[in-house]
MIPAMI-969537 format. One line per 3 residues: number of its first residue (from 1); their letters; for each residue x, y, z of C-alpha. Coordinates in Angstrom, 1 decimal, padded with zeros to 4 digits, always signed. Example, Ala and Ser with C-alpha at 12.3 -4.5 7.8 and 13.67 -1.06 7.14 Angstrom:
// MIPAMI-969537
1	AS	+012.3/-004.5/+007.8; +013.7/-001.1/+007.1
//
This chain:
// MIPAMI-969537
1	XXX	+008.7/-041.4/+011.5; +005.2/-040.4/+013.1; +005.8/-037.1/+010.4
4	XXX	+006.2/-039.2/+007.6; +003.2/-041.7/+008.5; +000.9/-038.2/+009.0
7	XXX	+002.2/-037.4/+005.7; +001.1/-040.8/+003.6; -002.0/-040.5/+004.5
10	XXX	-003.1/-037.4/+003.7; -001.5/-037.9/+000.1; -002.4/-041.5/-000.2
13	XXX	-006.6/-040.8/+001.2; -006.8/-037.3/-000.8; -004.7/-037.9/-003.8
16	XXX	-006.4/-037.2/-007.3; -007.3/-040.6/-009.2; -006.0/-038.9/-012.1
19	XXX	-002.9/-036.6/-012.3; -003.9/-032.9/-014.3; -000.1/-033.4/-015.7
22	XXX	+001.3/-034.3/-019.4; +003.9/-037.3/-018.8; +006.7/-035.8/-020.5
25	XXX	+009.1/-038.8/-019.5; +006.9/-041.4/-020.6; +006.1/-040.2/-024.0
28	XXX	+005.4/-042.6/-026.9; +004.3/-042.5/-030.4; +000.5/-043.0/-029.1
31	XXX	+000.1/-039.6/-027.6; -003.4/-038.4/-026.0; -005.2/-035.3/-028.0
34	XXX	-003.7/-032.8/-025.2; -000.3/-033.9/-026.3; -000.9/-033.8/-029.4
37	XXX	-002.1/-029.9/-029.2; +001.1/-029.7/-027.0; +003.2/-030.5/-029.9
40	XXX	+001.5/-028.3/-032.8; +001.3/-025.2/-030.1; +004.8/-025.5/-029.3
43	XXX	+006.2/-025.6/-033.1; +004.0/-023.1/-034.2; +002.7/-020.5/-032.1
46	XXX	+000.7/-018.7/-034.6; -002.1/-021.5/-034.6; -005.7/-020.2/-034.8
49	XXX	-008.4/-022.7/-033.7; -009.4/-023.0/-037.5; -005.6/-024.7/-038.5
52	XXX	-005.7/-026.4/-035.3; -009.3/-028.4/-036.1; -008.4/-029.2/-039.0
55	XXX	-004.6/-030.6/-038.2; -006.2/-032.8/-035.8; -009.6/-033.3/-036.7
58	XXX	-009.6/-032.8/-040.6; -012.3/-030.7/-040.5; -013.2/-027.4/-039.6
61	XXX	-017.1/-028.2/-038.8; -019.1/-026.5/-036.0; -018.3/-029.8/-033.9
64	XXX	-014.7/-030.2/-034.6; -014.6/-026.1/-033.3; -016.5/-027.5/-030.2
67	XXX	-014.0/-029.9/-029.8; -010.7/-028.0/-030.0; -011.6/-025.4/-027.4
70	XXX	-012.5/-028.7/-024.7; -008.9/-029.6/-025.7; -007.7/-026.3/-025.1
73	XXX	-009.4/-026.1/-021.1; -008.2/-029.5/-021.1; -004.5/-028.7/-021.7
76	XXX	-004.4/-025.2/-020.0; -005.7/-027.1/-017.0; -002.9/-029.3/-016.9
79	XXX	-000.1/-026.4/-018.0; -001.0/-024.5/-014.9; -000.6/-027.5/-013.1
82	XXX	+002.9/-028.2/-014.1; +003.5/-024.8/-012.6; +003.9/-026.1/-009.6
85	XXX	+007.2/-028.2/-010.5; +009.2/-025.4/-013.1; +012.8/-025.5/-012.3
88	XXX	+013.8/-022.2/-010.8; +017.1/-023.3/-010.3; +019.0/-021.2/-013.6
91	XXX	+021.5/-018.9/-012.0; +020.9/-016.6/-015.3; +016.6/-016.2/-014.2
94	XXX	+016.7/-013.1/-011.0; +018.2/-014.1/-008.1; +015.4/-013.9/-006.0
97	XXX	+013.6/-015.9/-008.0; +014.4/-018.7/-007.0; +014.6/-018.5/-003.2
100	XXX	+011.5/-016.4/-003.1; +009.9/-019.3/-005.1; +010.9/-021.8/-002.1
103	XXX	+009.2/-020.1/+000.4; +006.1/-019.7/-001.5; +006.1/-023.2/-002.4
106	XXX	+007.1/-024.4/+001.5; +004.2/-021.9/+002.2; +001.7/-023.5/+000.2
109	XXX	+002.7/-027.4/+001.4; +002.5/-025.9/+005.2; -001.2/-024.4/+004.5
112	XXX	-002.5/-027.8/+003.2; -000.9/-029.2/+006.3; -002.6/-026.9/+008.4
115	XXX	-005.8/-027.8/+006.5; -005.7/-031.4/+007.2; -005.0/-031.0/+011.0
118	XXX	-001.3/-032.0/+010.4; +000.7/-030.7/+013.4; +003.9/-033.0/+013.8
121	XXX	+005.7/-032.1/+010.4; +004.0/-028.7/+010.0; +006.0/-026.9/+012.9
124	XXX	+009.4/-027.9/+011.0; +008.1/-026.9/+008.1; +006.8/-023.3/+009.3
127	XXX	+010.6/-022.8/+011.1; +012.1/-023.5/+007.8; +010.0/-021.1/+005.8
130	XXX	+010.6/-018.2/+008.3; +014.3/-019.0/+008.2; +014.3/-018.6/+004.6
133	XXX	+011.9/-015.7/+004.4; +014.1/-013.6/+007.1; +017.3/-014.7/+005.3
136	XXX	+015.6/-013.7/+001.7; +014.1/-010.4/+003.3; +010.3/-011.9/+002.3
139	XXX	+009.4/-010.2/+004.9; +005.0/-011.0/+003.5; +006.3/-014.5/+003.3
142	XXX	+007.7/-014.5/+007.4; +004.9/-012.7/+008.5; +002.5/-015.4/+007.0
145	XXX	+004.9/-018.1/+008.5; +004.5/-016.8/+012.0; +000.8/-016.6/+011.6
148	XXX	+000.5/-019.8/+011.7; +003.5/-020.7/+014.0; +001.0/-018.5/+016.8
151	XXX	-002.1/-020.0/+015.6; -000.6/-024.2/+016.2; +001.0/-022.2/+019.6
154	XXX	-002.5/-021.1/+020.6; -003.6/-025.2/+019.5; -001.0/-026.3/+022.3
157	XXX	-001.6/-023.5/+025.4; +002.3/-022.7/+024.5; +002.5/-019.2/+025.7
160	XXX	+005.5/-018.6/+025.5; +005.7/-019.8/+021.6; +002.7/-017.2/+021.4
163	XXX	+004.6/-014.3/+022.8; +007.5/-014.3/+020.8; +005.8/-015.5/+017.0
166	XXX	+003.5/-012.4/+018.1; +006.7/-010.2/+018.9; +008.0/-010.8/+015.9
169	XXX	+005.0/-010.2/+013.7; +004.8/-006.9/+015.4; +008.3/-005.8/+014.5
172	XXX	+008.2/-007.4/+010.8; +004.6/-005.5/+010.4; +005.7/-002.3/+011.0
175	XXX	+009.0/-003.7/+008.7; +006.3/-004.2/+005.7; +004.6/-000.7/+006.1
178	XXX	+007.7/+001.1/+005.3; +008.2/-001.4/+002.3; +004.8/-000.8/+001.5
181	XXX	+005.6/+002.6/+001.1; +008.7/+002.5/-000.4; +007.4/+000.4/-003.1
184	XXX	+004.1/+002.1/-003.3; +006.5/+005.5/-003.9; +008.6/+003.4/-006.6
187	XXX	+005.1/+002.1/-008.5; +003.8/+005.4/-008.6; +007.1/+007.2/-010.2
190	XXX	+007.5/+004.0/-012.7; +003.9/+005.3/-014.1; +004.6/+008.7/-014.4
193	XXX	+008.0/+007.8/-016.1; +006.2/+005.3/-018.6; +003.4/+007.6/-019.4
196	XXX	+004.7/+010.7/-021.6; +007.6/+013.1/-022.1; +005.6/+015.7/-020.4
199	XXX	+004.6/+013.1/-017.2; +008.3/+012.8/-017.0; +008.7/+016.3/-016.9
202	XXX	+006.7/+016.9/-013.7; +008.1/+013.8/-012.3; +011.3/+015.1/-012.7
205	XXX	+010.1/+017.9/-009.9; +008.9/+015.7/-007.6; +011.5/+012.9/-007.4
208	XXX	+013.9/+014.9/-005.2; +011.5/+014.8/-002.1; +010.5/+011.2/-003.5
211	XXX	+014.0/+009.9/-003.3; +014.4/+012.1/+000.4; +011.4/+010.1/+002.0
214	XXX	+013.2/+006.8/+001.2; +016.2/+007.5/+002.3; +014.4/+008.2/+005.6
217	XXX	+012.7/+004.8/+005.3; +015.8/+003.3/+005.3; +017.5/+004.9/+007.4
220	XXX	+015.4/+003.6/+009.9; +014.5/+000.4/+008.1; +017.3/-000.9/+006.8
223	XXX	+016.1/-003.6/+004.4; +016.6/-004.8/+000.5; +012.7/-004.0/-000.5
226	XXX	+013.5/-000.2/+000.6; +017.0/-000.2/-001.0; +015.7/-001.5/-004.1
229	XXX	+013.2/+001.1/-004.7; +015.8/+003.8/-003.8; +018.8/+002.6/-006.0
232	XXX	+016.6/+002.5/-009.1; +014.6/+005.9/-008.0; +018.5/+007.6/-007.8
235	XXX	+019.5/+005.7/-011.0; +015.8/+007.5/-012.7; +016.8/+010.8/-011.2
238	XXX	+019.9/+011.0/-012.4; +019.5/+009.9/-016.1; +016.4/+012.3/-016.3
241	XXX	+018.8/+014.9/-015.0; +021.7/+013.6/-017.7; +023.9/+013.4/-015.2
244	XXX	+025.4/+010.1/-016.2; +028.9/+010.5/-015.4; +026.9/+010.4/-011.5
247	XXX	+025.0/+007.6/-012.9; +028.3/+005.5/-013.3; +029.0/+006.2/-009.4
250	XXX	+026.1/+005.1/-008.3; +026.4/+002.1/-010.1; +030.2/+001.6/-009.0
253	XXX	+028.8/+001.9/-005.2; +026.4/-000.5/-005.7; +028.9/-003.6/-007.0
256	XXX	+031.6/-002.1/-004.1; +028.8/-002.9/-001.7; +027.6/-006.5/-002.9
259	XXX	+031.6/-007.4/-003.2; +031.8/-006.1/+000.3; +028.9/-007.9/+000.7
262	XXX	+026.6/-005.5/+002.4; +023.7/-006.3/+000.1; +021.5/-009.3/+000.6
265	XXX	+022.9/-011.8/-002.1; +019.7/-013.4/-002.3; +017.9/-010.1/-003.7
268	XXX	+020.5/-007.6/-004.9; +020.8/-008.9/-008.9; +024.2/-007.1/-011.0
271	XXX	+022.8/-007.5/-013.6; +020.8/-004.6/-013.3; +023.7/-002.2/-012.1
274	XXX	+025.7/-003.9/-015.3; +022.9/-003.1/-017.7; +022.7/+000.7/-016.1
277	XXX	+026.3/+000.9/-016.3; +027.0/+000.5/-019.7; +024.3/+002.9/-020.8
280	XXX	+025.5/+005.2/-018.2; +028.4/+005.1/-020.1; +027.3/+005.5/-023.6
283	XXX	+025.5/+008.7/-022.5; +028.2/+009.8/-020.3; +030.5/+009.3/-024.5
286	XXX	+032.7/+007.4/-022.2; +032.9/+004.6/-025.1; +035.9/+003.0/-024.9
289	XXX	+035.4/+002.3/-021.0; +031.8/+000.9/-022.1; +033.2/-001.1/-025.0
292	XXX	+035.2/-002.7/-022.6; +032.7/-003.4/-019.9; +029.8/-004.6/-022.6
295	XXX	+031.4/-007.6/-024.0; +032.2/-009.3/-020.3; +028.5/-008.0/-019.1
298	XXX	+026.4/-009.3/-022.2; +027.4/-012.6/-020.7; +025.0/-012.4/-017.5
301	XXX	+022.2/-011.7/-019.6; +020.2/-014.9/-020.9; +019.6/-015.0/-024.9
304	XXX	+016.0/-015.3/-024.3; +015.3/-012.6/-022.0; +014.4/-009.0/-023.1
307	XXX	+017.3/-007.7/-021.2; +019.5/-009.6/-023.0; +018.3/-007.4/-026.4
310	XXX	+018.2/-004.4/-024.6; +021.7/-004.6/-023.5; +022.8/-005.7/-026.6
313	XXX	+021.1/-002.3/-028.1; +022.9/-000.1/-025.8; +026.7/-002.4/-027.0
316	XXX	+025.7/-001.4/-030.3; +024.5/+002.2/-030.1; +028.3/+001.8/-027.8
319	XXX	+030.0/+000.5/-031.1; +028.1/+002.6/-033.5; +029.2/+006.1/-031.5
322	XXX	+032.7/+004.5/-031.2; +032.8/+004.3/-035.4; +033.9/+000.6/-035.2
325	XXX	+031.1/-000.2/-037.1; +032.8/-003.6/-037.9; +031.8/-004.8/-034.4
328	XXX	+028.2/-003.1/-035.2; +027.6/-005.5/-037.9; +029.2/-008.0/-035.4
331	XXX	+026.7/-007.5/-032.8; +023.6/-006.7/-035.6; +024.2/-010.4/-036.6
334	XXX	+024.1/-012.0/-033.0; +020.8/-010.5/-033.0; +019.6/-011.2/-036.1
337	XXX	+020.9/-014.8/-035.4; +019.5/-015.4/-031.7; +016.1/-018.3/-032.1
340	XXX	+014.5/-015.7/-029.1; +014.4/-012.7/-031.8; +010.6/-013.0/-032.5
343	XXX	+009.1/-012.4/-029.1; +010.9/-009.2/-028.4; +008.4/-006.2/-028.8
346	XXX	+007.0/-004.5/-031.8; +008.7/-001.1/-030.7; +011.7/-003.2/-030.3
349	XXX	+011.9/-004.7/-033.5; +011.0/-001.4/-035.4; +014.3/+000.1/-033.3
352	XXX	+016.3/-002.2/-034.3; +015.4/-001.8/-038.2; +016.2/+001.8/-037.9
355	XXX	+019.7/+000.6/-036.0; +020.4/-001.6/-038.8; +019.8/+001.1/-041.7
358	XXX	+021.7/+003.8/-039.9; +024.4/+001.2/-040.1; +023.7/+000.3/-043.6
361	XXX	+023.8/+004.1/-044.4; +027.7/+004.6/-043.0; +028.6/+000.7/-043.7
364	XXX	+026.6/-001.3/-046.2; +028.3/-004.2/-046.5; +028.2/-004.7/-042.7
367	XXX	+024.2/-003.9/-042.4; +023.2/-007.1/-044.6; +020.2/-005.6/-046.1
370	XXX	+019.2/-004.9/-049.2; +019.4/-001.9/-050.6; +015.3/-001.6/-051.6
373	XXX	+014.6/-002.5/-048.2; +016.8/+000.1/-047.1; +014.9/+002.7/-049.4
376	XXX	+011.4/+000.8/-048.3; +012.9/+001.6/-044.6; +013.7/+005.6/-044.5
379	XXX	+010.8/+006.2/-046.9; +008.3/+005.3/-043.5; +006.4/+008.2/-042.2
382	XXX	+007.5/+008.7/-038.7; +004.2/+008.9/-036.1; +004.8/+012.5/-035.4
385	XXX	+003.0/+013.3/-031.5; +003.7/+016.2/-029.5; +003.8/+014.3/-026.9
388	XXX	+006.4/+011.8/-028.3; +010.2/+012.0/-028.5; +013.0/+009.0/-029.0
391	XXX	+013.8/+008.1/-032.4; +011.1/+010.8/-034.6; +014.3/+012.8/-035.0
394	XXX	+016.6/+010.0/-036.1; +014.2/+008.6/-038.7; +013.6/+012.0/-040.0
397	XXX	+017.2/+013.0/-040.9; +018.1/+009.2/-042.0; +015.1/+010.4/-044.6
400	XXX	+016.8/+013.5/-045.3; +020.5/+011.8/-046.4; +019.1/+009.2/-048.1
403	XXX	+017.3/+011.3/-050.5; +020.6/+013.5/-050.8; +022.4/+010.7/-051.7
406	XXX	+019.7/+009.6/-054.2; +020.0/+013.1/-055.3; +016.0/+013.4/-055.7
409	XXX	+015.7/+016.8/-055.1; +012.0/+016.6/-054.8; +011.9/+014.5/-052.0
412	XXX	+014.9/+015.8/-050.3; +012.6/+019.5/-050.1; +009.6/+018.0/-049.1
415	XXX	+012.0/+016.1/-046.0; +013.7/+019.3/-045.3; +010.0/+021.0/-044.5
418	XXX	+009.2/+017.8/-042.7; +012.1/+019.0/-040.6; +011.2/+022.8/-040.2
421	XXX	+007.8/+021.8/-039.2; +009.2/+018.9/-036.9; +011.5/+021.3/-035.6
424	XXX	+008.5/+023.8/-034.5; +006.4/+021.7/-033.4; +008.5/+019.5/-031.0
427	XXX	+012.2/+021.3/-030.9; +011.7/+024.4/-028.9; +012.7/+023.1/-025.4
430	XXX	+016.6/+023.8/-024.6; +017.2/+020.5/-023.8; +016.7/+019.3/-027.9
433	XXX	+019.2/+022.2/-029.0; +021.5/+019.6/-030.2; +018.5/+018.0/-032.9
436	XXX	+017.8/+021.4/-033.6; +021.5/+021.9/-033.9; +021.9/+018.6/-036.6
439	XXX	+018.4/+019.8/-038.6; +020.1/+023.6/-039.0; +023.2/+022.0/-040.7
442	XXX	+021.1/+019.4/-043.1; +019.2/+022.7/-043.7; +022.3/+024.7/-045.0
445	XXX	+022.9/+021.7/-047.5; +020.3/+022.8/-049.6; +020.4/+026.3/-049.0
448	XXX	+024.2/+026.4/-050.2; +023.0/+024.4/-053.4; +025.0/+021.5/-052.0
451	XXX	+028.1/+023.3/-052.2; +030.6/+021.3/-049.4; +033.1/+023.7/-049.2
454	XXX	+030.3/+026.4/-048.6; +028.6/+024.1/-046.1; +032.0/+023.3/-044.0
457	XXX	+032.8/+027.0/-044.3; +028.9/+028.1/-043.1; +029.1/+025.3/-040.4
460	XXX	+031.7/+025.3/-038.5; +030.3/+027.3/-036.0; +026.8/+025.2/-035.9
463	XXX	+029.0/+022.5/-035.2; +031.3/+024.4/-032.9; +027.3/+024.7/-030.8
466	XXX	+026.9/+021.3/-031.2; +030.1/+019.8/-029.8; +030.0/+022.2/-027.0
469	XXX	+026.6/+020.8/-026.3; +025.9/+018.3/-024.1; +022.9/+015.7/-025.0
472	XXX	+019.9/+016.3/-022.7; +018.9/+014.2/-019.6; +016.2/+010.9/-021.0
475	XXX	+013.6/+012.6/-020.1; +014.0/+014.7/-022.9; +016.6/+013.0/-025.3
478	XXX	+016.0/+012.5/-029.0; +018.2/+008.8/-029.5; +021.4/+009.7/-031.6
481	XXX	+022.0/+006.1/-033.0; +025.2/+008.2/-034.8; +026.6/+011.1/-032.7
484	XXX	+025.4/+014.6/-034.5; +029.4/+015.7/-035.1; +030.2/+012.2/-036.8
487	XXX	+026.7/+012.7/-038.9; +027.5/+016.1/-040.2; +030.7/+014.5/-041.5
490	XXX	+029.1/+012.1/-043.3; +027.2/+014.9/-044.6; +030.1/+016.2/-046.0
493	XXX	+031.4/+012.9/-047.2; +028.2/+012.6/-049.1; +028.2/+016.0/-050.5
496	XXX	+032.0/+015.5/-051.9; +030.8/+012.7/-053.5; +027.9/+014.1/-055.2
499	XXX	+030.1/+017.0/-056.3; +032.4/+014.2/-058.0; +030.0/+012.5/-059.3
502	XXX	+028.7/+015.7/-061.2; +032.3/+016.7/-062.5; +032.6/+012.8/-063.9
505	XXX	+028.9/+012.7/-065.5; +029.9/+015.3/-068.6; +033.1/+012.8/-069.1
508	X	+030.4/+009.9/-069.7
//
């Protein structure tokens, strides 16, 4: 009980007068201004401090400005304050999350204890937190748990106590200087790989001895925060290498290993192997297998995250490579429909346009857009950099069909230089010989007056190239939201059609 008493008195002789919290369970129709501000913020987030004033204060005077940003310190204060008690408890949020979450907030309770000279409930608390922490591979977390575990030691001429809290801080030290490293090594690739196509490039040289040094770090430190860094590093390698058929192996290893369960269950997340999975398998064209995986996966993946959207683009692109372009629209609508749509990323968004008018361009009536938007859409001016690849390439020949389609010869030359100068500036590598492959065959459309038969004839061995190509390694890969092969075949399509459409038109 003694714990318990130690404990009511701290709380009861320091407690705050006033609690910095909003009482959300108490609620009533007379709310205080912070709640009020609550409510506008959180049912529309685009509020400037001009709307706000004059919502609540029906005026937008130099006082009533005055006031609102009070009431916005006011309410921030007391936000950060219900940070302390957010429920971390959703299986679909990390799975570290939540235990490392524990031991930070177990740490924080046991350093005000420490503060206020409590030492009966503190020593519990401590063991707990390094149980945790050891379990959860925190290893930060333990070593700041036994800090204190030798400093109430020391308090009590416990020597004993003191030798082994200081033992293991020795061995968990040099424990956190590998994983120091590891994820020092991790941090700096992640920059190089977020940076440009040409950073990538160079990183791309370096991440063999990179991956070497952690396999040596783990080989003597066997721990999650060195396998973590080293899974993904090998996942990086690989997909900048295009080797993605090793990229599903890798994968595969790491569930085999969790099932067997040889990874720390409180760390290692599937999600993340799920998500690299399917992609690996989209790249790998191994889309049936992926279509099969992608549906069960999508399901670990929370509606509001960005993961979930990011998963959902690679089903798609899955789908859309497939030809089922009936389950494209399918997923294009879950999208369209999910409330969490608006805070995904501008770069984001702008893919998934251009997703949704590729679709529109094979399959309309599956797209749901109109057919101006479409033409507003294509008719966009790719930001051409030479140090910039993804979708420049896709947006350029989705141009190029739609204004063979339209049959406006005029644009549809001034696209096809577009693509010659495109082609020089940014195509010369090896690894974008399939774009330069796809822009060669658009070419021969117009240098064969549109003639299909001409153009299948004059092809076939451009597209013999092409399938015998493999696409590059991401560090180099130009995004085909169609494949090329099936492209050039709507090509064709479209060219038969136009040549139909010219033997009706003297009938009319």
């Amino acid at each position: 009980m003694n714990e318990l008493v130690n404990l009511a008195k701290i709380v009861t002789n320091r407690r705050l007068s006033t609690l910095p919290l909003i009482p959300f369970a108490s609620r009533t129709d007379s709310k205080t201004r912070e709640e009020e501000l609550l409510d506008l913020l959180t049912s529309n987030s685009s509020l400037s401090n001009l709307q706000v004033a004059k919502r609540m204060y029906s005026s937008s005077s130099t006082q009533s400005m005055a006031a609102v940003r009070k009431l916005k310190q006011r309410l921030q204060y007391k936000l950060l304050s219900h940070l302390f008690f957010l429920d971390h408890s959703d299986p679909r949020h990390p799975a570290f999350r939540r235990y490392e979450q524990q031991c930070l907030d177990m740490l924080f309770q046991a350093t005000v204890l420490w503060r206020e000279s409590e030492r009966v409930l503190l020593p519990q608390m401590l063991r707990k937190v390094l149980r945790l922490a050891l379990e959860g591979e925190f290893t930060p977390q333990a070593i700041a748990a036994l800090e204190m575990m030798r400093s109430i030691s020391v308090e009590v001429n416990d020597y004993s106590a003191y030798r082994t809290a200081t033992k293991q801080m020795t061995k968990l030290s040099e424990t956190l200087r590998a994983e120091q490293e590891a994820q020092s090594l991790f941090w700096e690739a992640k920059m190089n790989l977020a940076r440009s196509v040409s950073s990538r490039r160079r990183l791309l040289q370096v991440l063999p001895s990179i991956i070497q040094r952690l396999e040596e770090l783990y080989s003597k430190v066997k721990t999650f925060n060195i396998y973590d860094p080293l899974l993904k590093l090998q996942l990086i390698q690989q997909e900048l290498d295009g080797n993605f058929e090793e990229l599903i192996r890798i994968t595969s290893e790491a569930e085999r290993l969790f099932a067997q369960g040889k990874l720390n269950a409180k760390r290692f997340d599937s999600r993340f192997t799920k998500f690299y999975s399917v992609y690996a398998h989209l790249r790998a064209r191994r889309l049936k297998g992926g279509l099969a995986l992608a549906e069960g996966y999508l399901a670990a993946f929370h509606r509001s995250s960005n993961n979930w959207f990011a998963f959902l683009e690679n089903y798609y692109l899955l789908a859309m490579h497939d030809g089922d372009y009936l389950l494209a629209g399918e997923l294009l609508k879950r999208q369209q429909q999910n409330p969490f749509v608006t805070k995904i990323s501008q770069p984001a968004q702008q893919r998934w346009e251009l997703l949704r008018a590729y679709l529109f361009f094979v399959r309309p009536e599956e797209a749901g857009l109109r057919p101006l938007h479409f033409a507003q859409l294509v008719q966009r001016i790719p930001d051409h950099s030479r140090d910039k690849q993804g979708y420049n390439v896709a947006i350029l020949i989705l141009q190029f069909l739609h204004f063979l389609r339209q049959g406006d010869i005029e644009a549809l030359l001034a696209r096809l230089e577009g693509l010659r100068k495109y082609e020089s500036a940014h195509l010369r590598d090896a690894a974008t010989l399939r774009s330069r492959l796809m822009f060669r065959l658009l070419q021969l459309t117009v240098k064969e007056n549109f003639d299909v038969k001409a153009c299948e004839k004059k092809g076939q061995v451009l597209l013999a190239r092409l399938q015998d190509t493999p696409p590059p390694g991401e560090a180099f890969a130009e995004i085909e939201i169609i494949p090329y092969e099936n492209l050039w075949q709507q090509t064709l399509m479209l060219l038969r059609q136009m040549a139909e459409q010219s033997q009706q038109a003297p009938a009319r």
